[in-house]
C-alpha positions as CSV (number, residue, x, y, z in Angstrom):
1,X,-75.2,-151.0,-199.7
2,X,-77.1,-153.8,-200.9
3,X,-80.3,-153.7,-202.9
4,X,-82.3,-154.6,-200.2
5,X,-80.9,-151.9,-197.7
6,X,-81.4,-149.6,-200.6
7,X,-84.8,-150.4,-201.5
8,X,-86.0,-150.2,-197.4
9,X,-83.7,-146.4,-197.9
10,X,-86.2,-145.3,-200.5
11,X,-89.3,-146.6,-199.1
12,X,-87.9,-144.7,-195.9
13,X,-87.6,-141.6,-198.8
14,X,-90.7,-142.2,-200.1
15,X,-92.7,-141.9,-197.1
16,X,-91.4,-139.0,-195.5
17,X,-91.4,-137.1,-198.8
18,X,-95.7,-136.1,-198.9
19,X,-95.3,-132.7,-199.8
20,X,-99.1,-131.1,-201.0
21,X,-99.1,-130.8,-204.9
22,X,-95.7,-132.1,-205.3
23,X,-94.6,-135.9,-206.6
24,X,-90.9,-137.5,-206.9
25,X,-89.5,-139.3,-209.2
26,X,-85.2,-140.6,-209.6
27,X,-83.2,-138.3,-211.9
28,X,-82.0,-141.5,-213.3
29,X,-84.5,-142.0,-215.6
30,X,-83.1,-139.0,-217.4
31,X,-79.8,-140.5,-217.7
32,X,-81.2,-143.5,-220.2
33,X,-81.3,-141.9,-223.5
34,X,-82.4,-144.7,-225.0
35,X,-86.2,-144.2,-223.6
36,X,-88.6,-142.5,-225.8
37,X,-90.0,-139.1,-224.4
38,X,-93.3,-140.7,-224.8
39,X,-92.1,-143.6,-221.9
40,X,-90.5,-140.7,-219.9
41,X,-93.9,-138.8,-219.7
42,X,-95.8,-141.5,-218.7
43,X,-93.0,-142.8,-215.8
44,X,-93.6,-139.2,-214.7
45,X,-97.4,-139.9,-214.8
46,X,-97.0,-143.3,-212.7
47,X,-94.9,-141.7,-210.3
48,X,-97.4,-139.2,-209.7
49,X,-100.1,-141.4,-209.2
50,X,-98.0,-143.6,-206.5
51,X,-98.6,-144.3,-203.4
52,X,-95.8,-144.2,-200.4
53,X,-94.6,-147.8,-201.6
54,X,-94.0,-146.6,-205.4
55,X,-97.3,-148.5,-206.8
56,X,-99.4,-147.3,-209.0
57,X,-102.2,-148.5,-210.7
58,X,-104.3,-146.2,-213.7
59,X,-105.8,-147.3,-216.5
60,X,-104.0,-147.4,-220.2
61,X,-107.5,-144.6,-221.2
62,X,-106.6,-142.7,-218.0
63,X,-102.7,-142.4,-218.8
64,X,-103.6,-141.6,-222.4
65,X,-105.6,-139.0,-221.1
66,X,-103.7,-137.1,-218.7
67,X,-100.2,-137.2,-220.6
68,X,-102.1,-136.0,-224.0
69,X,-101.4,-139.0,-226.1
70,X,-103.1,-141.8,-227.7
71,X,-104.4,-145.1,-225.7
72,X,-102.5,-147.1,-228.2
73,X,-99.3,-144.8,-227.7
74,X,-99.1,-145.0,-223.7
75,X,-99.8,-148.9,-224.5
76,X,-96.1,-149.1,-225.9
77,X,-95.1,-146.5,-224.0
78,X,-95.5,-148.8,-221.2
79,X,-94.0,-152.0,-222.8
80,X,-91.2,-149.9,-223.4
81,X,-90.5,-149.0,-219.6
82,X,-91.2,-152.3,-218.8
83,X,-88.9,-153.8,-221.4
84,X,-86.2,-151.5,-220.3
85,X,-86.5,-152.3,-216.4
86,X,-88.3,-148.9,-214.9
87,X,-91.4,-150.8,-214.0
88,X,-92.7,-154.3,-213.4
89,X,-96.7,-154.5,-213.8
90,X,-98.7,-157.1,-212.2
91,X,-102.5,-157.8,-213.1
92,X,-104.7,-157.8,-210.0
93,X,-107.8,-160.4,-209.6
94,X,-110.9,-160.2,-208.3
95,X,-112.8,-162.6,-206.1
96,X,-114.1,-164.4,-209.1
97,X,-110.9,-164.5,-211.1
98,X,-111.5,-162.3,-213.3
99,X,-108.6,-159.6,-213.5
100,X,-109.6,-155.9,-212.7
101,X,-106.7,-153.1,-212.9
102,X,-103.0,-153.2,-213.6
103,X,-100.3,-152.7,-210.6
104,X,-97.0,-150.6,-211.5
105,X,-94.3,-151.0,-209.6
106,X,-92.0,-148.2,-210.1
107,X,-88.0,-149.1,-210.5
108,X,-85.0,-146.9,-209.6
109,X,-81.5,-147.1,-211.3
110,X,-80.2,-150.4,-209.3
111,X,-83.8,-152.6,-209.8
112,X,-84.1,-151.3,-213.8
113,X,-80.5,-153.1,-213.7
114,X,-81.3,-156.4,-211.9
115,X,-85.1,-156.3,-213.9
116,X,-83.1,-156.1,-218.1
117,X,-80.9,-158.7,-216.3
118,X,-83.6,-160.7,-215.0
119,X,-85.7,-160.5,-218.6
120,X,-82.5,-161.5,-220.1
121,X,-82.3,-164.4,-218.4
122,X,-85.6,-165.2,-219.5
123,X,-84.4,-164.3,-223.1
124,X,-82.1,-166.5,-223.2
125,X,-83.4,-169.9,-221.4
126,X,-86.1,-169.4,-223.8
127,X,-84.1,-169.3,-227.4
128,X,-83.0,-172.8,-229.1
129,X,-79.8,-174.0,-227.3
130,X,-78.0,-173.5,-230.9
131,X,-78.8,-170.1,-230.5
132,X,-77.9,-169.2,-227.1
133,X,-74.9,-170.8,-227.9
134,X,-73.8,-167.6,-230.5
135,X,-74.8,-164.9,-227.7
136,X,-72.2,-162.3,-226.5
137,X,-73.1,-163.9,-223.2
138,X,-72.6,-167.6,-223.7
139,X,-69.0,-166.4,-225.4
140,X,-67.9,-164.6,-222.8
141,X,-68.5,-167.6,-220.1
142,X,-66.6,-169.6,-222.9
143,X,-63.9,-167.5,-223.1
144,X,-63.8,-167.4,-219.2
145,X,-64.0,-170.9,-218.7
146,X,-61.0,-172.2,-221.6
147,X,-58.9,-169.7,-219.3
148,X,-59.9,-171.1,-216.2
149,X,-58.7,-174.8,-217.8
150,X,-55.7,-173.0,-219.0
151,X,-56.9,-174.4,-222.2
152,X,-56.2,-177.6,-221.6
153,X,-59.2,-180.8,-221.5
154,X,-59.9,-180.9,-218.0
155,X,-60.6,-184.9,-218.2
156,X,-57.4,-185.4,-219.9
157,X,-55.0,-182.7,-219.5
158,X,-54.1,-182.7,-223.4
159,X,-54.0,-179.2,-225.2
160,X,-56.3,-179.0,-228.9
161,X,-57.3,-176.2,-230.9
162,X,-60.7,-176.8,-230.5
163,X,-61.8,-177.4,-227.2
164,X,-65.7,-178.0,-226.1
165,X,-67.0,-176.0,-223.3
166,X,-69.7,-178.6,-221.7
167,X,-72.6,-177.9,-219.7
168,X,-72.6,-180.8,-217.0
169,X,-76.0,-178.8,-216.2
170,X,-78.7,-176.6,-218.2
171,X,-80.2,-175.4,-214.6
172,X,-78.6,-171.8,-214.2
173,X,-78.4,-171.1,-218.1
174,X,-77.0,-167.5,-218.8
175,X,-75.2,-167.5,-215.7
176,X,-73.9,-170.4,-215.2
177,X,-71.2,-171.4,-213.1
178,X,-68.1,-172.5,-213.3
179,X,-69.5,-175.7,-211.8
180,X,-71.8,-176.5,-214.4
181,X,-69.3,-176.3,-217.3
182,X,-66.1,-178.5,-217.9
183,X,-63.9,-178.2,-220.6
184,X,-63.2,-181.0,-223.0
185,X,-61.3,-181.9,-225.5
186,X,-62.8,-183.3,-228.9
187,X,-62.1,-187.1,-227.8
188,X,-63.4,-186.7,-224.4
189,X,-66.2,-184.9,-225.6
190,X,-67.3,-187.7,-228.1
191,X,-66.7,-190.8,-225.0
192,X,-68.8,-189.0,-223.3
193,X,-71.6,-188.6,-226.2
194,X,-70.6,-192.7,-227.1
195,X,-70.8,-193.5,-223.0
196,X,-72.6,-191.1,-221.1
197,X,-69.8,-190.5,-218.5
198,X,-65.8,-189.8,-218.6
199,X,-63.2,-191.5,-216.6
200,X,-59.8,-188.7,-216.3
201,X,-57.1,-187.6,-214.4
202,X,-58.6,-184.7,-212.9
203,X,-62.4,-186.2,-212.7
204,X,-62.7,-189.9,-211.1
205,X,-66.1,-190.4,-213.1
206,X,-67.8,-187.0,-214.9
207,X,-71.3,-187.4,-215.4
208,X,-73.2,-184.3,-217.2
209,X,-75.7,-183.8,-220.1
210,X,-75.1,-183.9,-223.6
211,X,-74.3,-180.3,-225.4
């Protein structure tokens, strides 16, 4: 099932479920043990104030008030669930621009997923390229892409112990494709800093950006 069939099966849910007195919430959201039970509480709050399409929209005061805990504590408890992918908020304007309340949107099990992966994204197209380049992520494309070459320069065929995994584009950083990278040896790598382009056996002319 896709995410899209599955998010149209639980608005389905959602709307048929309108039982007086009673709210629903995924038992997911027990299974991440990293939350604190101050987050928990107040995703059980939101989900009790949403309407059939899982929004939600109380004030910080009002949440503070009705799950017992201080304004400043249901602040972070919200950064948390938002941090952690169980909601996405979104301010709301008024006809003047001014902003009035906050919207929740509540997440299930499969958009928490896609949401961490989506602020990771953010993470790391926003960290100094030196940097991104000693993530777990960056290493693991590395490692994926010196296979793919059979770690061999793909301009020149020749095997090195230290072969350069290049970005020929910075567009889809953090999940880049095989496209974007090619892997060169030190020599190659350096005519391309000296020239700007590569002439090899297996490219006619490589063009990319400097890494």
């Amino acid at each position: 099932m896709s995410i899209e069939e599955a998010a149209l099966s639980r608005q389905q849910t959602n709307k048929t479920f309108s039982k007086k007195g009673w709210f629903r919430d995924t038992n997911s959201i027990f299974d991440d043990r990293a939350l604190s039970p101050y987050a928990m509480l107040v995703r059980l709050y939101l989900a009790r104030c949403a309407n059939e399409d899982r929004v939600a929209w109380p004030s910080a005061t009002t949440i503070a008030e009705h799950c017992n805990i201080s304004r400043s504590s249901a602040i972070r408890a919200i950064k948390e669930l938002e941090s952690a992918g169980w909601i996405r908020r979104e301010k709301r304007k008024r006809e003047n621009g001014s902003y009035s309340s906050t919207m929740y949107y509540l997440l299930d099990k499969v958009d928490a997923i896609q949401r961490q992966k989506e602020l990771r994204i953010q993470e790391l197209r926003a960290m100094p390229y030196e940097e991104y380049l000693k993530t777990p992520e960056w290493q693991a494309t590395r490692g994926r892409m010196l296979k793919l070459a059979g770690y061999r320069c793909q301009v020149c065929n020749g095997k090195h112990n230290r072969l350069n995994v290049h970005h020929r584009t910075y567009e889809r950083l953090g999940e880049e494709r095989d496209s974007d990278l090619v892997v060169l040896c030190p020599s190659c790598h350096q005519v391309f800093h000296d020239n700007g382009k590569i002439v090899g056996p297996r490219y006619n002319t490589y063009k990319g950006c400097a890494s």
